[in-house]
VEXDREN-2710 file (C-alpha; in Angstrom, 1 decimal):
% VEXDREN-2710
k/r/px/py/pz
1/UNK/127.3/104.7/118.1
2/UNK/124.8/105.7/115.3
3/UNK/126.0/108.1/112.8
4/UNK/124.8/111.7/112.7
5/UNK/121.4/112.3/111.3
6/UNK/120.7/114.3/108.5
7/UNK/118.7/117.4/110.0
8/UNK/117.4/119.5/106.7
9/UNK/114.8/118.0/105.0
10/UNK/115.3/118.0/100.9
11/UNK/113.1/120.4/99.4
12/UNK/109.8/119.5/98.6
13/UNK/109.7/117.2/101.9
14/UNK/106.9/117.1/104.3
15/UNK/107.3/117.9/108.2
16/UNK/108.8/114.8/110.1
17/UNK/106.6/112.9/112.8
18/UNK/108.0/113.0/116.5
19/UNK/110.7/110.4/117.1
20/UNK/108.9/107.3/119.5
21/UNK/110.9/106.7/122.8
22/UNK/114.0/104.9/122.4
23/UNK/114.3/100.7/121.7
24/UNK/117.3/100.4/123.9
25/UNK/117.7/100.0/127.5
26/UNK/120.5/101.7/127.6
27/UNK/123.1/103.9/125.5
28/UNK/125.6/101.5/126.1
29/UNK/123.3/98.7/124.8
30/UNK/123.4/100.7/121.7
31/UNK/126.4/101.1/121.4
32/UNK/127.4/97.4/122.0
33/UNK/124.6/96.4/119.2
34/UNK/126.1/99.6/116.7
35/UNK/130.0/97.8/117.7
36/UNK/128.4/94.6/116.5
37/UNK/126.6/95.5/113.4
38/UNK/130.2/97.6/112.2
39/UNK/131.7/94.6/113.0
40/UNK/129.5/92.2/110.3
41/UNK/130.0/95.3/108.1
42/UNK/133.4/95.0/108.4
43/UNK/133.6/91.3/107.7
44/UNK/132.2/91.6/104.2
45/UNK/134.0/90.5/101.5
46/UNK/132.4/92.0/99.0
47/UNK/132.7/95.4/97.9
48/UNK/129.8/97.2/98.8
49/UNK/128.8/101.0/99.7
50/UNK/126.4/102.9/102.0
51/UNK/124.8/106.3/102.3
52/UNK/122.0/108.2/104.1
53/UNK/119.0/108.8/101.6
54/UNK/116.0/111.5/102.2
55/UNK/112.4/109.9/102.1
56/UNK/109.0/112.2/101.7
57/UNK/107.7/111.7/104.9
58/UNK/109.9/108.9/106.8
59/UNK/113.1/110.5/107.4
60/UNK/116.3/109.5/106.8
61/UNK/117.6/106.1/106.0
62/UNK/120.9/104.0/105.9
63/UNK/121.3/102.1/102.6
64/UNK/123.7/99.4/102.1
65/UNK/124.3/98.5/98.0
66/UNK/126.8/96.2/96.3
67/UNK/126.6/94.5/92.7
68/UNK/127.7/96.0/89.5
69/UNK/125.8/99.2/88.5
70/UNK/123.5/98.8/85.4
71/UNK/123.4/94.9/86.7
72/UNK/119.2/94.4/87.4
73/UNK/117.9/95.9/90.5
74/UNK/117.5/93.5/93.9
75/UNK/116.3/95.1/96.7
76/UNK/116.3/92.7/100.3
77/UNK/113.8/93.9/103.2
78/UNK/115.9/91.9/105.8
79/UNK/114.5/90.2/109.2
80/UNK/114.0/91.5/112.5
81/UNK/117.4/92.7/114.2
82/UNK/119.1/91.7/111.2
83/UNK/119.6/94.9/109.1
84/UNK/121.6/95.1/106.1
85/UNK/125.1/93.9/106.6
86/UNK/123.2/90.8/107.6
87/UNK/121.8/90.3/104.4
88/UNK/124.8/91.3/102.2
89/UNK/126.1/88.0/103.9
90/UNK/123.2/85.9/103.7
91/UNK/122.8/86.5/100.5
92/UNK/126.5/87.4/99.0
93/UNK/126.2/84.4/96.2
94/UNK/123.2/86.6/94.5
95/UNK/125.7/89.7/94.8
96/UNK/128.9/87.3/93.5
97/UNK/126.8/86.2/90.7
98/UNK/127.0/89.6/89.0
99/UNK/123.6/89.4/88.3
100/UNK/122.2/92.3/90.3
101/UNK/122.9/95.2/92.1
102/UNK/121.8/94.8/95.1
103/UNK/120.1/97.0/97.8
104/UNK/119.5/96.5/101.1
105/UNK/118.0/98.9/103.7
106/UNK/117.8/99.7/107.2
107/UNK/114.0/99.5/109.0
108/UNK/113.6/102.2/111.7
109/UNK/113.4/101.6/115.3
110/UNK/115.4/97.7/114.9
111/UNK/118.4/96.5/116.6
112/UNK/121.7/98.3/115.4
113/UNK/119.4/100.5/112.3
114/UNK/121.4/103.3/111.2
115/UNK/117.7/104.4/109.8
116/UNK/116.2/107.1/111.7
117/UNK/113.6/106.1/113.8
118/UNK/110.3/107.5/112.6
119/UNK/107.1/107.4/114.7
120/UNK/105.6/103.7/115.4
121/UNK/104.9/102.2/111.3
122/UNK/100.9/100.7/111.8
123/UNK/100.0/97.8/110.3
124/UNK/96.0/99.3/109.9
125/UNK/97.4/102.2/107.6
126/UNK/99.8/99.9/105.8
127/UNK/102.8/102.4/106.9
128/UNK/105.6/99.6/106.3
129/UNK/104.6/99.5/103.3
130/UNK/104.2/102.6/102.3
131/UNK/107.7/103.1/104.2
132/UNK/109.1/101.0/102.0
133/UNK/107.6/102.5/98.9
134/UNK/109.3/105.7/99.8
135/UNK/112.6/104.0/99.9
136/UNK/112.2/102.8/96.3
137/UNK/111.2/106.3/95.4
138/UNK/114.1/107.7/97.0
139/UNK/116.6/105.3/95.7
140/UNK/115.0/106.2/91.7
141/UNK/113.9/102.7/91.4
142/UNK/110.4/103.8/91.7
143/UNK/108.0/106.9/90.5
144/UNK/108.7/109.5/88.2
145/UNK/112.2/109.9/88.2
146/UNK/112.8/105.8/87.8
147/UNK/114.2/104.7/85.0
148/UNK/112.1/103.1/82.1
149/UNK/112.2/99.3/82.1
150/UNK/110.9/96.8/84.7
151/UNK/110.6/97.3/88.6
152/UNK/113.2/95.6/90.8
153/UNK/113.0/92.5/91.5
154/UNK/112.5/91.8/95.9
155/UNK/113.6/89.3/98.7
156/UNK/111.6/89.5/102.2
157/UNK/112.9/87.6/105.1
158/UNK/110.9/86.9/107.7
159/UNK/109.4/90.1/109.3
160/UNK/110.7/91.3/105.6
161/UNK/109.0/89.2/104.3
162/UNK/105.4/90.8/106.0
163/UNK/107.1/94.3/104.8
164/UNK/107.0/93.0/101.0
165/UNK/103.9/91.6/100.9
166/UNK/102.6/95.0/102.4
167/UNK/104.3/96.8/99.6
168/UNK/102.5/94.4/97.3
169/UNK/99.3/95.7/99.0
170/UNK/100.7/99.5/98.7
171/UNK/102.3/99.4/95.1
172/UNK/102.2/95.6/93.5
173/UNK/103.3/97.7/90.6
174/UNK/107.0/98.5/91.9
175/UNK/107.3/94.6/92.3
176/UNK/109.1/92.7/89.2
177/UNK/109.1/89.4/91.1
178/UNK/109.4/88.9/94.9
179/UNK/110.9/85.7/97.0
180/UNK/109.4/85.8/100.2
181/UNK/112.1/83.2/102.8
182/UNK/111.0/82.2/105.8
183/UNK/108.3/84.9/105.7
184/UNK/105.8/86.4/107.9
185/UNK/102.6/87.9/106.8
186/UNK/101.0/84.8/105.3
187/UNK/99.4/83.2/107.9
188/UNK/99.3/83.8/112.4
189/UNK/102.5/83.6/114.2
190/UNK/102.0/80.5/116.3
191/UNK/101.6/82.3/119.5
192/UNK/102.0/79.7/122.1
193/UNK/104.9/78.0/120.5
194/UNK/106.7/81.4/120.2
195/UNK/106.3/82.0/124.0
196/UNK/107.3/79.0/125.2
197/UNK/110.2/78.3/123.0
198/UNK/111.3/82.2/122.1
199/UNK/110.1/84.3/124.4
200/UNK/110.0/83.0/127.7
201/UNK/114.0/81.6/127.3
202/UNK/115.1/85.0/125.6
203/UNK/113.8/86.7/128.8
204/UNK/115.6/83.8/131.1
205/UNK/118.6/84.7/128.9
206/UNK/118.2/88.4/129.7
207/UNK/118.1/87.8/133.3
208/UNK/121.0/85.2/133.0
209/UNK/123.2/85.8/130.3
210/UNK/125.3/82.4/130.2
211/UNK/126.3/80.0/127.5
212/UNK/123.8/77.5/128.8
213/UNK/120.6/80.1/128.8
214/UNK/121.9/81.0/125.2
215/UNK/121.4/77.7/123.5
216/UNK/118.1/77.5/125.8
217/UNK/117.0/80.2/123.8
218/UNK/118.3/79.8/120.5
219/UNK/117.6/76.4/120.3
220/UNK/114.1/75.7/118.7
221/UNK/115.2/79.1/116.5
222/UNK/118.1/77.8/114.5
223/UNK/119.6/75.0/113.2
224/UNK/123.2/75.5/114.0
225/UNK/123.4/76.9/117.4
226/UNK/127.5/77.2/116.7
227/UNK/126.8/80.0/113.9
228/UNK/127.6/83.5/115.3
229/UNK/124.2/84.7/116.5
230/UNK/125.5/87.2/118.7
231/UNK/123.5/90.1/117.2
232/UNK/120.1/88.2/118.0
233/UNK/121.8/87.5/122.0
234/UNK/122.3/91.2/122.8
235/UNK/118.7/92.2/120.3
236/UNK/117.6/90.1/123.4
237/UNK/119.6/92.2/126.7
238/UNK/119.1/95.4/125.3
239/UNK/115.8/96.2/123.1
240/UNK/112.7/97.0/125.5
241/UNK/110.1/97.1/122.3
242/UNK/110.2/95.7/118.3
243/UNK/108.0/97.2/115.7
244/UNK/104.3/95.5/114.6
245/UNK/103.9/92.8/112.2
246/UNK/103.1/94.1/108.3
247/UNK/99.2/92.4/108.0
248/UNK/98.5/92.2/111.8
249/UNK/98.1/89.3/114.0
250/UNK/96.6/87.5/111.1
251/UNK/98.6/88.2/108.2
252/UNK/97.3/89.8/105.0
253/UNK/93.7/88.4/103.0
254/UNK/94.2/86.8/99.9
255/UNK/91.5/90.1/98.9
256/UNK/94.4/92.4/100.1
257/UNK/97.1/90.6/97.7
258/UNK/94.5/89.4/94.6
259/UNK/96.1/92.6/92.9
260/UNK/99.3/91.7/93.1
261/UNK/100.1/89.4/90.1
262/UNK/103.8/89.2/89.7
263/UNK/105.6/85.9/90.0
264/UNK/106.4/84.8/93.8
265/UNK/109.0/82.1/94.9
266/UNK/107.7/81.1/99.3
267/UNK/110.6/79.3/100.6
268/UNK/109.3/78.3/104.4
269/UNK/111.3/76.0/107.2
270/UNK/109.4/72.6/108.3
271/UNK/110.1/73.6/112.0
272/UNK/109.9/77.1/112.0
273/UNK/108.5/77.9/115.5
274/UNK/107.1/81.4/114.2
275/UNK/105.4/80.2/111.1
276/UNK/105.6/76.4/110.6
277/UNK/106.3/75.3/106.6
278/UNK/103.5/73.6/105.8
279/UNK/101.2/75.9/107.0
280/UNK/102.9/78.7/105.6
281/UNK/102.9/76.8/102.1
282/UNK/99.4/76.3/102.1
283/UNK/98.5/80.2/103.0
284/UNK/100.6/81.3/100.2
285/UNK/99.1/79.0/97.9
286/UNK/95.7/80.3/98.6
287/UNK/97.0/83.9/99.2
288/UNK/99.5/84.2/96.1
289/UNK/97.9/81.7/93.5
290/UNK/100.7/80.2/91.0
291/UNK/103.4/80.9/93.7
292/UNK/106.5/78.6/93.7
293/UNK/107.0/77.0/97.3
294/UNK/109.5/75.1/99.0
295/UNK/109.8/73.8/102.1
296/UNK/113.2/73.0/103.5
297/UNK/112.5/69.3/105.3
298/UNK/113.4/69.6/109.1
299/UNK/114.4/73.0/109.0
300/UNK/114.1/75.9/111.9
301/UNK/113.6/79.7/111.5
302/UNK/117.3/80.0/110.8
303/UNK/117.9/77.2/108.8
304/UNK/121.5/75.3/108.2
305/UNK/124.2/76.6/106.0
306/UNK/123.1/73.4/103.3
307/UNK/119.5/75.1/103.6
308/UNK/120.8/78.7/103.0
309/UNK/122.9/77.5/100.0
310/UNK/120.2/75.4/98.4
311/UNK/118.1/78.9/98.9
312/UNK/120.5/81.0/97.7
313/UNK/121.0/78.8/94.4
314/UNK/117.0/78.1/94.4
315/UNK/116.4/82.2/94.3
316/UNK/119.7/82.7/91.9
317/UNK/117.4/80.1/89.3
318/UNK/114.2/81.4/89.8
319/UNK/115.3/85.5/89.5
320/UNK/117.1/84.5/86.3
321/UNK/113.7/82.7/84.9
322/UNK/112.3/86.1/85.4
323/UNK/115.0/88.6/83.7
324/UNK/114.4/85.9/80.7
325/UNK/111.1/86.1/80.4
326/UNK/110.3/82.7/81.4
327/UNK/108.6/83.6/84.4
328/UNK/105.9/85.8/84.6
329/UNK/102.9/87.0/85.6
330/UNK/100.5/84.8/88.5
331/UNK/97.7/83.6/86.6
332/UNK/94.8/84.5/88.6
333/UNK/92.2/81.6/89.0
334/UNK/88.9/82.0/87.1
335/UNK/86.5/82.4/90.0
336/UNK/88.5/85.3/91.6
337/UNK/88.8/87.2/87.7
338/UNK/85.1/86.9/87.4
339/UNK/85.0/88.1/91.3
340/UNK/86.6/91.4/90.1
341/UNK/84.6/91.5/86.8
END
């Protein structure tokens, strides 16, 4: 089961929303999703660290950090059910390169979150983002009490990758560089394909949980339907409701992200079912001018171990162009810098 929440706020903090209803079915479906996210934790080989910090206005949340202190700042926003032991083990060659210290946290109101769960975060207010900005703040890697150099640099994964991009709408200033994998937020989910091939079998599997309904529904989402998806299988028995999309149905403007100027890396998946690669290439070119992309050729939403290690070394290059200075800034194109003039 979850931890125990911190009940005082720090002073100077503002009065806490209500909590929304519950995401799980059940206690024991909790539970059963808490058992598995210890056990990830647990599998780490890495040493790593995590502690409850105090934001303004969002509550609590669950922090997860590994990477040798005074090493530059990473902070991951990670997928949907897929909170931060997750991405300590996606992403374990950035924190074995020595390169960063990395931080990852917990979203509210998601599968296994050791975050509290703060009322519903709307896309029309930009609350993720502003979530997420209070994070930074808490953690001292933004505001006042941050120390002087550069920003941290970011990685967004899928819906993590809508949460960036809504901090780059928020703060673009907290932003170093960002890689945005697999991401939403750039373009519309494709909302038939995600019914038919996600939806619709992950509710069969609900109803029938057997291996055979399992790679019915996992199927069109990964590559590798041997890997151990067993957090995403029981996401799927025991969460009645998930949070909005960052940027709506839609995704953000390239108005909302014209301010946000600092280099970007879009690594999108050829077959993803949620937001196919080519399309999601072209948005972020016309969203995030001068943006890196790559798309990983026959690739689902949760692409193949060769895919996640060619990512892993593609993000390792393009995060040390930027601590050398040989990345920086977008260049923004002529017609949108007389726009603003």
């Amino acid at each position: 089961m979850q931890p125990a929440k911190e009940q005082q706020p720090a002073d100077g903090v503002q009065s806490r929303r209500p909590q929304p209803p519950t995401i799980y079915r059940s206690a024991a479906g909790e539970a059963e999703l808490c058992a598995e996210y210890d056990k990830v934790l647990a599998s780490l080989t890495i040493p790593h660290t995590g502690y409850l910090i105090q934001t303004a206005s969002f509550g609590s949340v669950q922090v997860r950090v590994a990477g040798p202190q005074g090493a530059a700042p990473l902070v991951i926003w990670h997928g949907m059910g897929a909170p931060s032991p997750f991405m300590l083990a996606f992403y374990m060659p950035l924190v074995e390169s020595g390169r960063f210290r990395v931080y990852c946290a917990d979203f509210p109101a998601q599968a296994g979150s050791r975050s509290e769960d703060v009322a519903e975060l709307e896309p029309a207010s930009h609350d993720t983002g502003r979530w997420c900005l209070e994070v930074l703040q808490a953690l001292k890697l933004a505001g006042p009490h941050a120390p002087a150099g550069p920003p941290p640099l970011h990685i967004g994964l899928s819906w993590g990758g809508a949460a960036l991009l809504d901090l780059a709408v928020v703060a673009p200033e907290v932003i170093r560089a960002a890689a945005l994998v697999v991401p939403g937020g750039l373009c519309p989910m494709h909302g038939w394909s995600v019914l038919l091939k996600v939806l619709l079998p992950s509710m069969l599997y609900r109803l029938l949980p057997y291996p055979w309904t399992a790679r019915l529904a996992l199927g069109p989402l990964v590559d590798e339907p041997d890997q151990d998806l067993g957090f995403v299988l029981l996401a799927w028995k025991h969460i009645v409701r998930y949070p909005q999309m960052p940027g709506g149905r839609d995704g953000f403007t390239p108005e909302q992200l014209r301010p946000f100027r600092a280099p970007v890396m879009v690594v999108a998946a050829e077959y993803d079912c949620f937001w196919p690669g080519k399309a999601t290439a072209a948005a972020a070119e016309r969203s995030l001018p001068g943006c890196r992309t790559v798309v990983l050729p026959q690739a689902k939403h949760v692409p193949a171990r060769h895919h996640l290690a060619d990512t892993n070394r593609g993000l390792l290059a393009f995060f040390e162009e930027v601590l050398s200075g040989k990345a920086g800034p977008r260049a923004v194109p002529s017609s949108a810098t007389a726009a603003e003039e």
